[in-house]
LODREN-281841 format. One record per residue (C-alpha): x, y, z. Coordinates in pm, whole numbers, padded with zeros to 5 digits, always signed. Layout:
% LODREN-281841
XYZ...
//
This chain:
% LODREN-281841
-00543+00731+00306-00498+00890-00054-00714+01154-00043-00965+01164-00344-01191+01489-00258-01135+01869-00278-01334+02091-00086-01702+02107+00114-01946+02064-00105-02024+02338-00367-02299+02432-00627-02306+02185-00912-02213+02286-01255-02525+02375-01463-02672+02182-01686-02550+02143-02018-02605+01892-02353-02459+01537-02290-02427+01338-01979-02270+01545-01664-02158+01350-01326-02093+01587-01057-01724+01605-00878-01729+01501-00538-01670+01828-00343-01548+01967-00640-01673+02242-00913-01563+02060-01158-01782+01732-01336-01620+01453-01303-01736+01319-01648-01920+01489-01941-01986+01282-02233-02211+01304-02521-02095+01640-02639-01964+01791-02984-01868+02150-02874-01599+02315-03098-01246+02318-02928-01054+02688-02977-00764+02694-03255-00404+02591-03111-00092+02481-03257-00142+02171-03033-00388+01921-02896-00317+01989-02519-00317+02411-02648-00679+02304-02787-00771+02134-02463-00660+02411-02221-00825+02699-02447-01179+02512-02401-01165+02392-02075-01071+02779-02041-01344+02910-02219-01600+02704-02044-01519+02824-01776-01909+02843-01604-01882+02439-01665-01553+02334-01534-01458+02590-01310-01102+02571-01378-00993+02964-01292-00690+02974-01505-00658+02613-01750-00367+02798-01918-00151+02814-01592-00255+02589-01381-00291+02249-01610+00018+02110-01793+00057+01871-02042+00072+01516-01923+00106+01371-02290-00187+01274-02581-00266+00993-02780-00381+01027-03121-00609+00762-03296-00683+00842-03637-00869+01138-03553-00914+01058-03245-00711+01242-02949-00705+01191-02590-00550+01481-02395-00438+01424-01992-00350+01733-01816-00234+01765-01459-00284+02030-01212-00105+02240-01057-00143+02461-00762+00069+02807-00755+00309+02590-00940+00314+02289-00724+00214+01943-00856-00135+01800-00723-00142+01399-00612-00395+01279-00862-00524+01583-00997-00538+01539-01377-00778+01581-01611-00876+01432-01964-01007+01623-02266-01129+01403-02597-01150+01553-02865-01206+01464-03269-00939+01638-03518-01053+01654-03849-00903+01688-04214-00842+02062-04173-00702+02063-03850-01012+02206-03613-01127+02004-03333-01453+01874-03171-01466+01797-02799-01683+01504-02735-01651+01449-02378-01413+01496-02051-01353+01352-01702-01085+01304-01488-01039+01506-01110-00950+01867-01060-00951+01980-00738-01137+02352-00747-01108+02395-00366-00700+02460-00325-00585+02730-00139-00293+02605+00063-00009+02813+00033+00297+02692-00134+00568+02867+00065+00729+02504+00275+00880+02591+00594+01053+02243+00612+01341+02190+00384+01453+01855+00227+01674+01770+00528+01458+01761+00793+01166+01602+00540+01403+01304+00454+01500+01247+00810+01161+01259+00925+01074+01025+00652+01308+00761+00716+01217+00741+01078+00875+00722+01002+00979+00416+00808+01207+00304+01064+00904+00352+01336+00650+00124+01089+00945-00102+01011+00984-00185+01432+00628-00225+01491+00613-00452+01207+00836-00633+01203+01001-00672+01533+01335-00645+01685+01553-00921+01657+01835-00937+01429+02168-01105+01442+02514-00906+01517+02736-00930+01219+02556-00943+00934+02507-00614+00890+02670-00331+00955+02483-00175+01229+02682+00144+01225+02539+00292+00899+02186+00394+00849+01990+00117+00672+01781+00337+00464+01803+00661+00281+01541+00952+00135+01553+01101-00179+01321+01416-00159+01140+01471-00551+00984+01853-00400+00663+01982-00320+00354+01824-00387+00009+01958-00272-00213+01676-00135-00531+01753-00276-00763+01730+00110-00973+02018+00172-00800+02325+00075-00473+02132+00059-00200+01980+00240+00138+02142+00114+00411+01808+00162+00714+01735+00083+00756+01402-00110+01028+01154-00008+01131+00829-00161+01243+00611+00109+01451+00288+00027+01708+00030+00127+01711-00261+00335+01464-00365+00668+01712-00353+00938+01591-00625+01109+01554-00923+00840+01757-00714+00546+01457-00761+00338+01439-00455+00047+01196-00137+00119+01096+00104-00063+00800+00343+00029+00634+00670-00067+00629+00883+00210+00454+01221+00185+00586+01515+00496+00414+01815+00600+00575+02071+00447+00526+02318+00733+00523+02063+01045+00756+01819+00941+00456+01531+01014+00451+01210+00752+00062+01264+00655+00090+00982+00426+00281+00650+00391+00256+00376+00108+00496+00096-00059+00594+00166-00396+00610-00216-00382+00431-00371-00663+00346-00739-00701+00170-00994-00884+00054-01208-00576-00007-01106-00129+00236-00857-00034+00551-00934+00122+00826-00737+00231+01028-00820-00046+00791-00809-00311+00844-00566-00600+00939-00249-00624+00871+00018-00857+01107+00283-00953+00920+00620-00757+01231+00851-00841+01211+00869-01280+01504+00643-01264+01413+00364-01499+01727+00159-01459+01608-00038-01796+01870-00096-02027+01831-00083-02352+01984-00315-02581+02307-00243-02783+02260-00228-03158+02566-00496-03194+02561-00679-03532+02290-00935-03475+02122-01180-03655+01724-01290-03621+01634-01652-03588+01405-01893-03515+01432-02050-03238+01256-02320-02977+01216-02412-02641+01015-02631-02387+00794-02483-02147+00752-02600-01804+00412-02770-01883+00625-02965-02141+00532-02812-02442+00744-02717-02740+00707-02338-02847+00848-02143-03122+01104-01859-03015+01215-01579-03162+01561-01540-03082+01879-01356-03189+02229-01425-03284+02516-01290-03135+02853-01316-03276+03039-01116-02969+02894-01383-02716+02895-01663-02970+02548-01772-02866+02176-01709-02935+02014-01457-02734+01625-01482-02612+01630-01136-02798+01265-01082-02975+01353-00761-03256+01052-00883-03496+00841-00735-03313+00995-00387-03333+01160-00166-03627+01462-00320-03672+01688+00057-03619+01465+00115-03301+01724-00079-03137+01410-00210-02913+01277-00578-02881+01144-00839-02585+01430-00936-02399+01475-01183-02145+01747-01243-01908+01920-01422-01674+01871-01346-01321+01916-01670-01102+02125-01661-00818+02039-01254-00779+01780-01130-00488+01461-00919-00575+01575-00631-00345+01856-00560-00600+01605-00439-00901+01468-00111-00722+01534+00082-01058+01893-00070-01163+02067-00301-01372+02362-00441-01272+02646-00439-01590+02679-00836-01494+02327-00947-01617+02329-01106-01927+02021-01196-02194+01959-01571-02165+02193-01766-02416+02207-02083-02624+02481-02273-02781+02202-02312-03043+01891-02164-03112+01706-02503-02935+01728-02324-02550+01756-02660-02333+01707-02745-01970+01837-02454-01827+01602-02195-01939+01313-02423-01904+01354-02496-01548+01458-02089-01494+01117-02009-01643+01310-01817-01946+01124-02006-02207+00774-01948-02044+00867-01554-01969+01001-01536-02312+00701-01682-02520+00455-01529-02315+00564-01128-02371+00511-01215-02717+00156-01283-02700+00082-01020-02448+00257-00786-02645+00063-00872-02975-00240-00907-02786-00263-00501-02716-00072-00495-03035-00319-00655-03259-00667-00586-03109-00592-00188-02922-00312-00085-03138-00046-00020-02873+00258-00031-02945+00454-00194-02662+00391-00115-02285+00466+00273-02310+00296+00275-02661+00614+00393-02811+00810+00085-02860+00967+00037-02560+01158-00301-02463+01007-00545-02274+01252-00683-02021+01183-00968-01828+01390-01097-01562+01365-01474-01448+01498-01680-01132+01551-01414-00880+01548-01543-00506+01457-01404-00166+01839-01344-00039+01902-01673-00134+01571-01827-00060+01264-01923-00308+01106-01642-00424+00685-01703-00492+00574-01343-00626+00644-01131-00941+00665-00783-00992+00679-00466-01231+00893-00186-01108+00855+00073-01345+01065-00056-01641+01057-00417-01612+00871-00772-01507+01104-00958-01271+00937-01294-01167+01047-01502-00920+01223-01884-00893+00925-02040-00755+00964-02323-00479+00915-02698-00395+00517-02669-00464+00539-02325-00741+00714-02326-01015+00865-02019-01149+00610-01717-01183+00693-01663-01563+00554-02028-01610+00186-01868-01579+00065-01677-01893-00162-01466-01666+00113-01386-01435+00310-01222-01747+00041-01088-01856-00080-00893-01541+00304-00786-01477+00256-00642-01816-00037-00485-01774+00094-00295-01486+00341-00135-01722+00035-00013-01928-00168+00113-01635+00144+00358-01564+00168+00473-01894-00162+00576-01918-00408+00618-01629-00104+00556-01387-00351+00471-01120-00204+00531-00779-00110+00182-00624-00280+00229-00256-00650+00212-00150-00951+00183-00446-00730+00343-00686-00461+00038-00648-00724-00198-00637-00870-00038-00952-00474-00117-01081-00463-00459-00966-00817-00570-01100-00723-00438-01463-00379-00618-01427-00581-00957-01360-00855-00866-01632-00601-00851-01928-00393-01086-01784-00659-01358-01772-00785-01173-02141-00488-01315-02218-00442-01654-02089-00791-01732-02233-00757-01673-02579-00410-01769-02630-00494-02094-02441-00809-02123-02591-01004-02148-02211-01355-02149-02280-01491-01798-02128-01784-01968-01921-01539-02277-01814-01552-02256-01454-01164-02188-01385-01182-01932-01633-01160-01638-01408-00901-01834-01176-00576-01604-01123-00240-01785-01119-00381-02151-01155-00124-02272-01366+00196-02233-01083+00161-02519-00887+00344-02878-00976+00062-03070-00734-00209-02881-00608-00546-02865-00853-00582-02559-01033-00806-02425-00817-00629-02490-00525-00322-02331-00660-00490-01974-00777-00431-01687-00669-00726-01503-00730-01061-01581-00843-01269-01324-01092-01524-01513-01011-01508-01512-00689-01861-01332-00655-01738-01079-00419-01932-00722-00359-01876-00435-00198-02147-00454+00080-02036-00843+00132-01676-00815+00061-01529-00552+00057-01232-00500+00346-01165-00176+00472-00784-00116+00584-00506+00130+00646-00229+00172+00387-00019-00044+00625-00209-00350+00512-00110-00491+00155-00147-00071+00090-00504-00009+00143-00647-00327-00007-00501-00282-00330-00504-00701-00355-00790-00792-00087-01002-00591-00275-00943-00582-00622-01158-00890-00727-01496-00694-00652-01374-00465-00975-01226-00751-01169-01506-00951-01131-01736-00707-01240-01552-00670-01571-01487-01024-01612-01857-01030-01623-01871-00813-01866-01592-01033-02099-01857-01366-02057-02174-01143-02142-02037-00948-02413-01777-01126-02549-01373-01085-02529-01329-00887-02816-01609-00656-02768-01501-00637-02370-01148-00591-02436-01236-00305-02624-01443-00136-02328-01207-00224-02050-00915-00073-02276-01070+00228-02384-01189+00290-02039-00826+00310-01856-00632+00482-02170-00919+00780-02252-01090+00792-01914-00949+00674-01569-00726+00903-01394-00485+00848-01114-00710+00866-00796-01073+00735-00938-01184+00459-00742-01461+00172-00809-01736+00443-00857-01546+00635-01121-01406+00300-01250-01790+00200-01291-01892+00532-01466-01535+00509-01691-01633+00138-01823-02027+00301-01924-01866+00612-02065-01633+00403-02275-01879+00133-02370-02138+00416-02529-01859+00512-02691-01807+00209-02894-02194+00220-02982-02289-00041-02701-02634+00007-02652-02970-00189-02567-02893-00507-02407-02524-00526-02411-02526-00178-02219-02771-00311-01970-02520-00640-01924-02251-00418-01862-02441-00183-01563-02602-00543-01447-02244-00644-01392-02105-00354-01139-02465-00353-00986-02421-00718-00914-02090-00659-00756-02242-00404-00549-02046-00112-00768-02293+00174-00772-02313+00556-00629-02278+00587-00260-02249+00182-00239-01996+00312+00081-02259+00382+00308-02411+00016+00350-02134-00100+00529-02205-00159+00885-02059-00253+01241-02142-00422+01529-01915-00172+01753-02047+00151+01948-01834+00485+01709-01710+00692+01952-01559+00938+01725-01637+00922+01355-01367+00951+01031-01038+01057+01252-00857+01146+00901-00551+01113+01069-00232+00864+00955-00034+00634+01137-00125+00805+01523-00224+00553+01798-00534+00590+02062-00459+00549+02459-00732+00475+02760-00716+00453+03111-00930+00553+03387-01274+00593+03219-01141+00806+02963-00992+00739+02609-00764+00995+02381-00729+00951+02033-00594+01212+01753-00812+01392+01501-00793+01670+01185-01109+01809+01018-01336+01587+00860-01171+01659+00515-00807+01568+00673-00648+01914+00569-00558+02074+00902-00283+01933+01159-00414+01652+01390-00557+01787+01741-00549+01546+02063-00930+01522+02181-01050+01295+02449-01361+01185+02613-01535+00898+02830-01489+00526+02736-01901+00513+02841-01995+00734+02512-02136+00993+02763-02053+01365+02799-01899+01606+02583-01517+01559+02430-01238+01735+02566-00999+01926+02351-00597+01868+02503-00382+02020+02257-00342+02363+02170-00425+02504+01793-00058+02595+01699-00007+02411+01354+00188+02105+01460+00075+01741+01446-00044+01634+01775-00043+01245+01798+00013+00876+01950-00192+01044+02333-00247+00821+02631-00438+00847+02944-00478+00726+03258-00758+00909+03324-00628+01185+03477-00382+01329+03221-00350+01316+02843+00051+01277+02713+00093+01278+02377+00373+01386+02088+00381+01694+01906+00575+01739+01559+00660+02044+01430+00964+02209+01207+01153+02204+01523+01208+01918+01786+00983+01649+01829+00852+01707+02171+00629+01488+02421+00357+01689+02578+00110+01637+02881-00217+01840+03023-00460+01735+03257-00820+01610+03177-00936+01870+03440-00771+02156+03225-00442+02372+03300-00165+02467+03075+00026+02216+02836+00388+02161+02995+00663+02025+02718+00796+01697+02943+01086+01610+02641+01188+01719+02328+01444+01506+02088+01476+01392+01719+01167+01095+01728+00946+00948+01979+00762+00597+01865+00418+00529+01859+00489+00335+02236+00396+00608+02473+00241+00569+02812+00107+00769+03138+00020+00601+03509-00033+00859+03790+00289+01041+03831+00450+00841+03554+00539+00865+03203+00735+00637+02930+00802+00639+02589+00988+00492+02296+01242+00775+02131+01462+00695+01819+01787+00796+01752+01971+00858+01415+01968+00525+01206+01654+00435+01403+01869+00299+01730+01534+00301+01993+01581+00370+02352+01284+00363+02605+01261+00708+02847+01086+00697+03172+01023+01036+03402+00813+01175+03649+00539+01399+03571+00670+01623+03859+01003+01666+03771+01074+01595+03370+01436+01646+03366+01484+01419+03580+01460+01134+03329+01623+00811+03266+01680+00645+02947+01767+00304+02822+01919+00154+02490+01917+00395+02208+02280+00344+02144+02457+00109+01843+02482-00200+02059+02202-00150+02340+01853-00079+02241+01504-00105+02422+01173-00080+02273+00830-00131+02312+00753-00019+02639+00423-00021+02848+00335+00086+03213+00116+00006+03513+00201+00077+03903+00511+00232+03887+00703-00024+03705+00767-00013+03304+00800-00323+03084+01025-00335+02753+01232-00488+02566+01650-00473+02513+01887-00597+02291+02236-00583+02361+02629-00722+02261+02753-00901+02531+03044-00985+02304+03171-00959+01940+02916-01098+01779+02679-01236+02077+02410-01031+02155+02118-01079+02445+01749-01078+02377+01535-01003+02716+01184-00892+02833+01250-00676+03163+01078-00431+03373+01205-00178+03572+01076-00034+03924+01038+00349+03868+01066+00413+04263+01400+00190+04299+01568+00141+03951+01571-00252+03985+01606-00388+03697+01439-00745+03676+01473-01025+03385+01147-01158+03313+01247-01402+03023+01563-01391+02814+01520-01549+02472+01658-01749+02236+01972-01541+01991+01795-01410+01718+01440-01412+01847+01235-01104+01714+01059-00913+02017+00735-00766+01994+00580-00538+02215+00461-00529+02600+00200-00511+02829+00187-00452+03196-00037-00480+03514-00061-00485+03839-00040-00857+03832+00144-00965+03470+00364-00875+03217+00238-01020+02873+00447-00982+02538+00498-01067+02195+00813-01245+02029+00904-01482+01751+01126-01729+01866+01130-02069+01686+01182-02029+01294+01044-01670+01210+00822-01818+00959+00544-01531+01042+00381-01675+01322+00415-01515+01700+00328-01631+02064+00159-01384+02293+00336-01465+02625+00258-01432+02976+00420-01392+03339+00454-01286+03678+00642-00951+03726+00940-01205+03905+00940-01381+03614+00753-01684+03723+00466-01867+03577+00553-01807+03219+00301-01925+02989+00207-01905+02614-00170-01802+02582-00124-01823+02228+00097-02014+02097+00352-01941+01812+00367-02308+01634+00034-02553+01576-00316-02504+01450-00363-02201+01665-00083-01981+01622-00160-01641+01510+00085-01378+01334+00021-01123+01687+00153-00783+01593+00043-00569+01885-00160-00591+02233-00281-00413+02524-00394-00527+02865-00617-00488+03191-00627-00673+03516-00887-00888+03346-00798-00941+02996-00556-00918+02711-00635-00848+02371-00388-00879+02080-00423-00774+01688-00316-01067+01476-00315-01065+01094-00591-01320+01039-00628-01506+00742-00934-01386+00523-01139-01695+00446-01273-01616+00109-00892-01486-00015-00604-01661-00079-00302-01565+00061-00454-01254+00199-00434-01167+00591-00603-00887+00781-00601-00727+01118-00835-00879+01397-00883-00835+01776-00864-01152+02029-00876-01141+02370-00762-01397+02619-00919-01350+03050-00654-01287+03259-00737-01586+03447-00668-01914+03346-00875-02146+03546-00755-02475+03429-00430-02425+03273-00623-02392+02876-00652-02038+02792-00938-01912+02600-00995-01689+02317-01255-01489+02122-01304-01217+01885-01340-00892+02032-01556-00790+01729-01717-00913+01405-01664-00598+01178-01548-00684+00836-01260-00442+00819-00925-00415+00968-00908-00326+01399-00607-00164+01464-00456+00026+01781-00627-00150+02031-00648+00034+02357-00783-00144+02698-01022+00043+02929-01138-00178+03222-01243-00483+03240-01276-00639+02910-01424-00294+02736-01129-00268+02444-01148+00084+02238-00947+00071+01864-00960+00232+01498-01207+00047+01262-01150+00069+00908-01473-00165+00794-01669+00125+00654-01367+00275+00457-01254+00548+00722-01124+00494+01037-01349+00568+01285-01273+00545+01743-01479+00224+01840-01583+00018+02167-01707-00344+02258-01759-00350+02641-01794-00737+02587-01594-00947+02344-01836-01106+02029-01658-01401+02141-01686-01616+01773-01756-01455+01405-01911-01641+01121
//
């Protein structure tokens, strides 16, 4: 998770005049307001801010404000100026650590400080010297992508159409950057992007390495979007490359023109003409200076796929034209005359009542792209990817995403979010991002629509899409959804729609659309505004959102009643100090707050192993393990030598696990009775897939490009190993083991262009290979799970449309069965699963009831025996939160990571809950 705290808890700062809220784990406040303390004499704002935070030094703590905090831009405001800052450590950049000075210039040039806030992290002391360079931090990136991308998404792509010989993704390392846990973690950051091998669908993630061990610590998408997250939803230039282009300063001539919506009504354009194209242009330039050169364009992207706007612009795309300045049919149906109309008003709106100029504040051009498809497919989603809105062609039931005012106006928003809080998009800080996008996108909507603020579809998100369903069936979102945090709020991993960023952002944006009906839009606008450009900083979450929104209101005078309104609204959304620790479980924690990323637990035998770093997630991740019962003391397996130690197994008897380090990624084992760690293999990756029965041990390993092959070797002799797949044309994946006989899946060319999909196992002892089920060509196969009696896996057979069966069969193949199904009322999107001799449980994204759209990882479990042919499932557990890494101990006892309480803790059920809610 994005790490928002510093270092163990120190002494507060003392008290001083004004309002002071204390830093989490951190010398220095987290807000001061309600002060009027002379700033020193500079020749510049920032100069001014750095001299006093330096010479108040006994409040802030900041050792050297001088070196260590640069300039991250100010705004002025009559004489009014907001100063960010960002930290650095020994010269290297800090994730989130910036800081905001306001101060009051007057007449003769001195200045008053009247408050700050923001996070600097006083607890650094990681060195800066990386021992991994970019090479080995890119490649480890892009497997680590690769690895998520195979769990996720399957394996089951079709021979020629794409080239399979060439790597589908690529890094592009931006340098150090110190992740501000603990005293630090020193990483390399990496901008992976390209194309999902298996379905071609566009990536692009932020992936952060240990700089000294060569370990991802942290994985997000840069993927941005208006609605649920998809694969190919939006993506947001990571690398500075804008891509925008800006327009050419051709002779041109303003008019007025028109157009119809797609609700049918008539609207006023402002359009330009241009003689070199011999048509008019939905080219806004009244709302800029006319030698900026800038304006609101819009343009014509139909017929082009969302993956191909990761930062560029393609010299083909054209502005939308007119043979006269009435746009007809064309740009109605493409959206162009909705998109169009509606940056206007959301460009006047923070024009006329905040003063911004444009998104940036300085003008910039507002470029809107309409009718982009899904590789060819309807596209439902919108995005913002760091220069410009590109909104999607809609479908049979939604029309084009531009259609909805509040759509353009949250894409929009997101533009102003970056250039000025720039609010990291993953966990409470993206959520805090998404719930301003909807607030001022629905500010919007209701005021140029004239929407009545206490009219019941007021707060509804999106409503306007559909060309049948009722507005409210249609939304979104709901900002009035009445969701809380100790009711609502769903803890997950950054894997899931990264870190809640949409399935949570309604408990903030409800709370501040609370505030809009009690105090009024103008009045709220105000608030919410002056809250994200003066206050929020990139890693606050809903607690520092809360105190951002109070700071800001107090100072625009609010006081009395209208103050009280605005702290009754984040109380009654459950928004208050320390509202994290009423979230509860209905599991048994066997290890609390793991703080480690993307690493998998194992059990077997009465025991379970699962990886761990120090409760502030700065140190490398150490393989512990104790008993599935809770009792007893936990064993420590790996040794203390700096490397990540992750994805461990057990049978009981021994603890394998992977090790990453600057060198080789090796797979280790010790026994649970002690004894020295012996290396078994050492390579370029090993997947998350690894497994340990008696004398045996398998794993998944990854070769260049991602190519997966599945390795299987004795404990007593190691090099003599055998591997499968991992080559071009032949791959196997997703192994599991029980008895001496591994399960897994292949993929091979049998010819040209035919390839063969098959579940198999093999007989360790003998080397016979046996079939289980071959399916269908193109079939996506999920993982596997083996015992002494079955072989159960996961694929996607029929029409990929998200849904999976969880399959079933004898280890000769017979008596194959669905238990759940992958078509009907009861199929289930079933990602992973483990097994015992007397049940199965599988994680399937489950659809959250009270969200739209929104889907969430929950445990079922199916008996092993089916008595009468119907098999029958339950819920493993009830907690809110997402279950992942589900390991099975015996009988029906299931161990996994919960993430209800907002950090992943070990948990056990020894009994399913069997039905929730």
């Amino acid at each position: 998770m994005v790490p928002a705290a510093a270092t163990a808890a120190e002494a507060a700062p003392p008290p001083r005049p004004g309002e002071v809220v204390p830093g989490q784990r951190t010398q220095t406040p987290a807000l001061v307001e309600g002060i009027r303390e002379p700033a020193p004499a500079a020749d510049d704002a920032a100069g001014a801010a750095r001299a006093y935070l330096a010479a108040q030094r006994d409040t802030y703590r900041i050792a050297n404000a001088g070196r260590d905090l640069e300039s991250a831009g100010t705004v002025a405001d009559g004489g009014q100026e907001t100063v960010r800052l960002r930290q650095r450590h020994r010269g290297v950049p800090v994730l989130g650590g910036e800081y905001v000075v306001r101060m009051e210039k007057a007449a003769d040039g001195s200045r008053v400080v009247t408050g700050t806030s923001g996070k600097y992290f006083t607890g650094l002391r990681t060195d800066t010297a990386a021992e991994v360079g970019d090479a080995l931090a890119v490649e480890r990136a892009v497997d680590a992508v690769l690895d998520d991308l195979g769990r996720e998404r399957f394996a089951g792509y079709e021979a020629g159409e794409r080239d399979e010989s060439a790597a589908p993704l690529t890094g592009t390392s931006h340098g150090l950057v110190v992740l501000p846990s603990g005293t630090g973690v020193l990483t390399r950051h990496v901008t992976v992007r390209g194309d999902d091998p298996a379905l071609g669908e566009p990536v692009l993630r932020e992936v952060y390495i240990d700089a000294r061990a060569g370990y991802p610590v942290l994985q997000y998408s840069g993927i941005k979007t208006f609605g649920a997250p998809k694969a190919a939803d939006g993506m947001r230039s990571a690398d500075g490359a804008r891509g925008a282009r800006r327009l050419a300063s051709d002779p041109a001539a303003a008019e007025a023109g028109s157009g119809v919506k797609l609700d049918g009504t008539t609207v006023a354009l402002d359009v330009t003409r241009d003689e070199g194209r011999g048509a008019y242009l939905l080219r806004d330039r009244s709302r800029h200076p006319e030698d900026s050169g800038n304006a609101i364009a819009t343009w014509d992207a139909r017929g082009k796929w969302a993956s191909q706007w990761a930062g560029t612009w393609p010299e083909t795309l054209q502005e939308f034209g007119s043979p006269t300045p009435a746009f007809g049919v064309e740009a109605t149906e493409a959206g162009a005359v909705d998109a169009h109309w509606a940056a206007g008003r959301v460009h006047d709106h923070f024009k006329d009542r905040h003063g911004r100029d444009s998104l940036d504040g300085r003008g910039m051009t507002v470029d809107s792209l309409v009718g982009v498809t899904d590789y060819g497919q309807p596209y439902v989603n919108a995005f913002w990817d760091g220069s410009k809105m590109v909104y999607g062609s809609g479908d049979a039931e939604y029309r084009p995403l531009a259609a909805a005012l509040d759509v353009v106006g949250h894409e929009m928003t997101h533009g102003v979010v970056e250039h000025t809080a720039d609010l990291v998009y993953a966990g409470q800080s993206g959520a805090l991002n998404e719930a301003i996008a909807d607030y001022f996108g629905n500010a919007v909507e209701t005021d140029v629509l004239g929407i009545p603020m206490d009219s019941p579809d007021s707060g509804l998100v999106g409503e306007a899409l559909c060309r049948t369903k009722s507005p409210r069936e249609c939304a979104f979102r709901d900002l009035d959804d009445g969701r809380t945090t100790t009711a609502s709020f769903l803890g997950v991993g950054f894997g899931t729609d990264n870190g809640g960023v949409h399935l949570n952002s309604t408990i903030f944006a409800g709370a501040l659309w609370d505030v809009r009906q009690d105090l009024g839009p103008e009045l709220a606008d105000r608030i919410v505004y002056k809250a994200l450009t003066e206050y929020l900083t990139p890693l606050d979450g809903f607690t520092e959102g809360r105190a951002a929104v109070l700071a800001a209101a107090k100072d625009l005078d609010v006081a009395g009643r209208d103050l009280t309104a605005v702290r009754r609204a984040f109380n009654a959304h459950g928004i208050v100090p320390n509202w994290e620790l009423a979230l509860g479980i209905d599991s048994d924690v066997l290890l609390e707050r793991v703080n480690t990323y993307d690493s998998r637990l194992g059990a077997g035998g009465g025991w379970w192993a699962a990886s761990q770093s120090n409760e502030d997630g700065s140190e490398p991740y150490s393989v512990w393990a104790g008993r599935t019962d809770g009792k007893g003391r936990l064993k420590l397996m790996s040794p203390n030598d700096g490397r990540y130690h992750v994805n461990p197994a057990t049978d009981g008897t021994t603890v394998v696990w992977v090790a990453y380090g600057s060198g080789p990624v090796e797979v280790l084992a010790r026994p649970l009775a002690g004894g020295p760690v012996r290396k078994l293999w050492s390579g370029r990756n090993v997947g998350s897939s690894v497994h340990v029965d008696g004398d045996v041990v398998t794993f998944e390993h990854h070769n260049h490009g991602g190519r997966r092959g599945v390795t299987y070797l004795s404990l007593k002799d190691p090099a003599n190993r055998v591997s499968l797949g991992g080559g071009t044309y032949s791959q196997a994946f997703f192994p599991s083991l029980s008895d001496g006989k591994v399960a897994y899946q292949t993929r091979r060319r049998v010819t040209g262009s035919t390839y063969e999909h098959a579940t198999r196992i093999v007989d360790v002892a003998t080397g016979e290979s046996t079939v289980v089920h071959q399916a269908a060509p193109g079939a996506g196969l999920g993982p596997t799970a083996i015992t002494g009696e079955h072989v159960y896996w996961l694929l996607d057979e029929i029409d990929q449309n998200g849904t999976t069966a969880l399959r079933r069969a004898a280890l000769d193949g017979s008596g194959v069965m669905d238990l759940s199904p992958e078509t009907g009322p009861a199929a289930l999107n079933v990602r992973d699963l483990t097994a015992s001799r007397e049940a199965v449980t599988m994680e399937a994204r489950t659809p959250v009831p009270e969200m739209r759209n929104e889907y969430l990882a929950k445990l079922w479990q199916f008996p092993a025996a089916v008595d009468d042919g119907t098999p029958r499932r339950g819920r493993v557990s009830c907690n809110r939160g997402e279950q992942l890494s589900a390991a099975a101990a015996a009988g029906t006892q299931v161990l996994w990571l919960d993430a209800t309480t907002g950090v992943s803790d070990v948990v056990t059920r020894t009994k399913p809950a069997g039905k929730c809610g």
